[in-house]
C-alpha positions as CSV (number, residue, x, y, z in Angstrom):
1,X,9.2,-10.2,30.1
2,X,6.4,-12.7,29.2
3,X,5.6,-12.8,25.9
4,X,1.6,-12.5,25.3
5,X,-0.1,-14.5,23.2
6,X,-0.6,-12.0,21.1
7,X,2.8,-11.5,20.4
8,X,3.4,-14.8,20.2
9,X,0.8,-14.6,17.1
10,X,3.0,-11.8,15.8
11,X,6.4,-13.5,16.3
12,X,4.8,-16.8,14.4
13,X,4.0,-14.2,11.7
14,X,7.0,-12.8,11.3
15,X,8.8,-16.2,11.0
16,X,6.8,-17.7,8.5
17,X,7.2,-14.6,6.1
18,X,10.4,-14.2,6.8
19,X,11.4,-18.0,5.3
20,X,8.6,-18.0,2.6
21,X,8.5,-14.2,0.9
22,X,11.8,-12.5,2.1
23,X,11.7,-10.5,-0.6
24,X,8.3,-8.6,-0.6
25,X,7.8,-5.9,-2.8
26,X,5.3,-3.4,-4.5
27,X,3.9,-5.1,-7.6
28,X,3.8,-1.9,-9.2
29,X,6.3,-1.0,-11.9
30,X,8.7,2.5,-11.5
31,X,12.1,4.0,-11.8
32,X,11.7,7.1,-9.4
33,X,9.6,8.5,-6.1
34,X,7.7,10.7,-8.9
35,X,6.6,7.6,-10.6
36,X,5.3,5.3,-7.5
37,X,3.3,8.5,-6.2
38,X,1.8,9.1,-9.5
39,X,1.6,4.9,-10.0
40,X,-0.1,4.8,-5.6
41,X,-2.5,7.4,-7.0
42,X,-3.5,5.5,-9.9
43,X,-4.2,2.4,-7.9
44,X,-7.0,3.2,-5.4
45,X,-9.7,1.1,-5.6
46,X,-7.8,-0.4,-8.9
47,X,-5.3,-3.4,-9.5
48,X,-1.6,-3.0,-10.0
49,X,-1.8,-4.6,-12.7
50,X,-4.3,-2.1,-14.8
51,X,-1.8,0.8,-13.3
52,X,0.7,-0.9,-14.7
53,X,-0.2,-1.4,-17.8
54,X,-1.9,2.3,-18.3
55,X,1.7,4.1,-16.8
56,X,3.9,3.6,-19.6
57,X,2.6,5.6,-22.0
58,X,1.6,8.4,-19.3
59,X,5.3,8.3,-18.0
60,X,6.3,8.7,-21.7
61,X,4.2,11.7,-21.8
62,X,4.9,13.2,-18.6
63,X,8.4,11.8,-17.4
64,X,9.2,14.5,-14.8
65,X,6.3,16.4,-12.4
66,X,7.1,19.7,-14.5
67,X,5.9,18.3,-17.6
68,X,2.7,17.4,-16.1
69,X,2.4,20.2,-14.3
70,X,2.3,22.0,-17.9
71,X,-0.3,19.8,-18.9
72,X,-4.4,19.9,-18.6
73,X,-6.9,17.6,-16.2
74,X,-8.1,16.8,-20.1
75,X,-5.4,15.5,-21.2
76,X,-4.1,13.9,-18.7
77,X,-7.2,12.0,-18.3
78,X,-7.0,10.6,-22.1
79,X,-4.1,8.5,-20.7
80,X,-5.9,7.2,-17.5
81,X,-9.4,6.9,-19.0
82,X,-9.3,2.8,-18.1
83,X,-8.1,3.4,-14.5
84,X,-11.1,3.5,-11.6
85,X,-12.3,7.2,-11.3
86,X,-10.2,8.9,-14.2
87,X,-12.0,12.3,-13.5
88,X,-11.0,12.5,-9.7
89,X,-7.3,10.8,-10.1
90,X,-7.2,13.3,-13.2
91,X,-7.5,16.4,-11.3
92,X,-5.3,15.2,-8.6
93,X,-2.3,14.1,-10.8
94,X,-2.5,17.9,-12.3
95,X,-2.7,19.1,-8.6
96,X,0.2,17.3,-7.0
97,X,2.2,18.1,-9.6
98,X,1.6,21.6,-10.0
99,X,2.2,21.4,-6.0
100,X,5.4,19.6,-6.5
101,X,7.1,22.1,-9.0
102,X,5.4,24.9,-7.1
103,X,6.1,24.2,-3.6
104,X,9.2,21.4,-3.6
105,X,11.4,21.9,-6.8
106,X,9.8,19.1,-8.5
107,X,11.5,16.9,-5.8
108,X,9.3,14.1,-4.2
109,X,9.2,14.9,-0.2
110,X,10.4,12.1,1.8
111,X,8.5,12.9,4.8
112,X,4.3,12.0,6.2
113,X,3.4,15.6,6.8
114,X,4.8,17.6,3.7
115,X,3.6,14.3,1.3
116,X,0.1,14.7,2.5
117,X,-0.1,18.1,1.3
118,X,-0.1,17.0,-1.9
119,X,-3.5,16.5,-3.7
120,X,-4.9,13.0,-4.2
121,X,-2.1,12.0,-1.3
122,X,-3.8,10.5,2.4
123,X,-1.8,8.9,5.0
124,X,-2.3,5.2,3.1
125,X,-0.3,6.9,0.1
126,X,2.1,8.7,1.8
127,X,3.1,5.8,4.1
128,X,3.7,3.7,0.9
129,X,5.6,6.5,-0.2
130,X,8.2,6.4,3.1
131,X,8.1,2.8,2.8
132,X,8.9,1.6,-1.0
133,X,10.4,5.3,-2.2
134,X,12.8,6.0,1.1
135,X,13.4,2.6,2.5
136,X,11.8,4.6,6.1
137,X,9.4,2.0,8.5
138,X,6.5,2.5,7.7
139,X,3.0,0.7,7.6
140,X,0.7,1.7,4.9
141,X,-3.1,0.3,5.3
142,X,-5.4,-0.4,2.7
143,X,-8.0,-2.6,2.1
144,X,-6.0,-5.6,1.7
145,X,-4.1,-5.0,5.1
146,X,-7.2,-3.9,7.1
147,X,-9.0,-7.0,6.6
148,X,-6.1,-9.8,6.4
149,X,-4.5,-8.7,9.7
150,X,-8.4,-8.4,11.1
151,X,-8.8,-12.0,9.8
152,X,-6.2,-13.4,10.7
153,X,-6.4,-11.6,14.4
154,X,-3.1,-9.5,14.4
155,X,-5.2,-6.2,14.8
156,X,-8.9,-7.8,16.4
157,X,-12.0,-5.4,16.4
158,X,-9.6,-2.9,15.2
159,X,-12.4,-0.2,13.8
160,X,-10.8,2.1,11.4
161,X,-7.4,1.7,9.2
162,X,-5.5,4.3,11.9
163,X,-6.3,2.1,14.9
164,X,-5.2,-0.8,12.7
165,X,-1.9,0.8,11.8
166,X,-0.9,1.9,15.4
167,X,-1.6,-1.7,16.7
168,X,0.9,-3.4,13.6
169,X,3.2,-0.9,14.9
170,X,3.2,-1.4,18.2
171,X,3.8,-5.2,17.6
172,X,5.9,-5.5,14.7
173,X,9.5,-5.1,14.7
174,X,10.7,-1.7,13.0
175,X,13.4,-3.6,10.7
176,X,10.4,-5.7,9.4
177,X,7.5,-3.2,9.0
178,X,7.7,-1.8,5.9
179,X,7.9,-5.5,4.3
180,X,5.5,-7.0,6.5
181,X,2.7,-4.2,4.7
182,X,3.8,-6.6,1.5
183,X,3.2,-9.4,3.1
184,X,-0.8,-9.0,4.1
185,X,-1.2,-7.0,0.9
186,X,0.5,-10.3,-1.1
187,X,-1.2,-12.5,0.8
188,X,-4.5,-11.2,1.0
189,X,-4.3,-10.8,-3.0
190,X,-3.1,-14.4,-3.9
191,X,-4.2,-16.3,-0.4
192,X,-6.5,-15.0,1.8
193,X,-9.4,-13.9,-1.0
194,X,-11.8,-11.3,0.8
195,X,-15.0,-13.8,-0.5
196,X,-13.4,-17.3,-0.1
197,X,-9.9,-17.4,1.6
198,X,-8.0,-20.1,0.4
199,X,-7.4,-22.0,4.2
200,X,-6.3,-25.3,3.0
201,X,-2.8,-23.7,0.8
202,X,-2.6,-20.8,4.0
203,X,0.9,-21.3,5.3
204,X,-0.3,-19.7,8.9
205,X,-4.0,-21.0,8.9
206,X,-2.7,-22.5,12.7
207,X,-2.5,-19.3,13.8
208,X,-5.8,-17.4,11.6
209,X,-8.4,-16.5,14.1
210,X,-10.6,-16.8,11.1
211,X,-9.2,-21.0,10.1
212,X,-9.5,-21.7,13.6
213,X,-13.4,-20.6,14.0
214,X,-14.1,-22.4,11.1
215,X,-12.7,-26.0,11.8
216,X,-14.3,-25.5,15.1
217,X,-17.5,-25.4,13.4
């Protein structure tokens, strides 16, 4: 079958991360499925690193989804007051665990359609969920992904994050997708900067729709 140059694009993707970041991880900090989705809450439209440094004492407070449950939006809001939106991610924390005790035992679900029942949870957060909690291939898109897999041209004039997802799907290898998501997320947050991408310390600038426009300035 001939390979496309699209795929080719993929495949040179693939190989670079492999060698450089085989590794790839969450930055986020947890010891149980209870504490990402209450950490992937947290961190919409904020930095790992502010979750992480607001969770220890809310985990210490609420260390199973039945003790927040038991809790109030006020409270639970006095621990989260420094994260993005504490009034919104406060009512939602309350709801998904009240949802959790009420509906699943106070077990986590490990699957798309019974995690995006819960409150505060959309597709993005459940996807991390089956990716980093239950090892599953998945491909979670925020804004990190969107735009460094646009840039690069891995998903071009891809219009929404669904499209976006189905066409990294389609084109990356199931045993690799789940730690490829860490890859654009790491290197859109360390390389390719949303206002200045760093070209000239890119390791796959030769193959960035974005680089090669640029030089050909």
């Amino acid at each position: 079958m001939r390979t496309t140059k699209l795929q080719q694009k993929y495949d040179s993707f693939v190989s670079y991360f492999k060698e450089q970041m085989p590794t790839a991880g969450s930055e986020l900090v947890f010891r149980n499925p209870y504490e990402l989705l209450v950490s992937v809450i947290l961190s919409a439209q904020c930095t790992d690193k502010r979750v992480n440094m607001t969770t220890p004492a809310l985990f210490e407070r609420f260390p199973t989804p039945e003790s927040m449950a038991g809790s109030t939006v006020e409270e639970i809001y006095s621990y989260i007051k420094s994260i993005s939106y504490p009034n919104n991610k406060s009512k939602n924390l309350l709801g998904m665990a009240k949802v959790l005790v009420e509906e699943f035992g106070g077990v986590v679900p490990d699957n798309l359609d019974d995690l995006q029942r819960l409150p505060g949870v959309g597709r993005k957060t459940a996807n991390v969920m089956m990716a980093v909690a239950f090892q599953q291939p998945a491909m979670p898109v925020d804004t990190h992904v969107f735009r460094v897999s646009n840039r690069i041209g891995l998903t071009k004039n891809s219009k929404n994050v669904l499209e976006t997802e189905k066409t990294l799907v389609a084109h990356l290898p199931l045993s690799v997708l789940s730690t490829a998501h860490h890859w654009l997320i790491l290197h859109g947050r360390y390389v390719c900067h949303a206002r200045k991408p760093d070209c000239e310390h890119c390791g796959i600038a030769d193959i960035c729709d974005y680089h090669q426009k640029k030089i050909r300035k």
